[in-house]
C-alpha positions as CSV (number, residue, x, y, z in Angstrom):
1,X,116.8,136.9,139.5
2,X,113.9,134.6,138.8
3,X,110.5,136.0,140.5
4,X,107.3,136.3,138.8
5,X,103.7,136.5,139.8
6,X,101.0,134.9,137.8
7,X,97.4,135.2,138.7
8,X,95.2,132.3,138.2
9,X,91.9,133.1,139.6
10,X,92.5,133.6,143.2
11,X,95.5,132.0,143.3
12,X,98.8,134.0,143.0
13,X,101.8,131.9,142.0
14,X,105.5,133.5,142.8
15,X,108.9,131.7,142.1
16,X,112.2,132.0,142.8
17,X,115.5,130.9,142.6
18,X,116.2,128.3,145.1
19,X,119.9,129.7,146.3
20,X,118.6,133.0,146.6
21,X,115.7,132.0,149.3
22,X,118.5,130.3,151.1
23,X,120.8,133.2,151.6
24,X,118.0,135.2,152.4
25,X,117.1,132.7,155.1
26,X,120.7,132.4,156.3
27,X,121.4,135.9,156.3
28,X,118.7,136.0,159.0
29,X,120.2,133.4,161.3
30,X,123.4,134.3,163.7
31,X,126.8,133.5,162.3
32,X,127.8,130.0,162.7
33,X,124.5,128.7,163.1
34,X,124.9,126.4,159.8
35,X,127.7,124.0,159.0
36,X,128.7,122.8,155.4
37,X,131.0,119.6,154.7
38,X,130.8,119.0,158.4
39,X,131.1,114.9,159.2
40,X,129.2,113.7,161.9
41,X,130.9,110.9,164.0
42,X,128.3,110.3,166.5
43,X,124.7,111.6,167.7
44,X,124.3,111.6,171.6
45,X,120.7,111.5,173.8
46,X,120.9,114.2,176.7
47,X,117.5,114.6,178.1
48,X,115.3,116.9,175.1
49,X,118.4,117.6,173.3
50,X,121.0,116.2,171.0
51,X,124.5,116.3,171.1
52,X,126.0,115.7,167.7
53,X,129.8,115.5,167.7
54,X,131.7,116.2,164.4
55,X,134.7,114.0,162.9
56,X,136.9,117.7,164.2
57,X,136.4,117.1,167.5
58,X,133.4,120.2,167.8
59,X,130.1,119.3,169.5
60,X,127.1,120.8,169.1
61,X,123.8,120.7,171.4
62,X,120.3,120.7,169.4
63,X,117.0,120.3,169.3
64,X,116.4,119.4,166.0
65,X,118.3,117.4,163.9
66,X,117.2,117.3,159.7
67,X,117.7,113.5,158.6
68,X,118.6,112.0,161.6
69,X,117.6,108.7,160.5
70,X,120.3,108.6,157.4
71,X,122.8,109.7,160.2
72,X,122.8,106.5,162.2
């Protein structure tokens, strides 16, 4: 595990391992919320919302959508 503390004045610097902080931030999210390898085949308007539908045939409803513009 990579976490230190340096002090630099008033500044305190702490690091840590990347995949660590990302499974402690998934672990705090229901199960199911996020979806690896999943191919997007289209992005749908519906009012404030997004509907993405995956290559599978699943579609999910969304607020927010990371990299949308690399999507279209």
């Amino acid at each position: 595990m990579c976490i230190f503390m340096r002090r630099s004045g008033d500044t305190e610097v702490r690091c840590v391992r990347r995949q660590l902080m990302l499974e402690a931030l998934a672990n705090q999210l229901p199960s199911g919320t996020i979806r690896y390898l999943s191919k997007v085949a289209a992005i749908e308007e519906s009012g404030f919302s997004k509907i993405v539908h995956l290559s599978d045939g699943t579609t999910i409803k969304t607020k927010i959508i990371k990299n949308e513009k690399k999507l279209k």
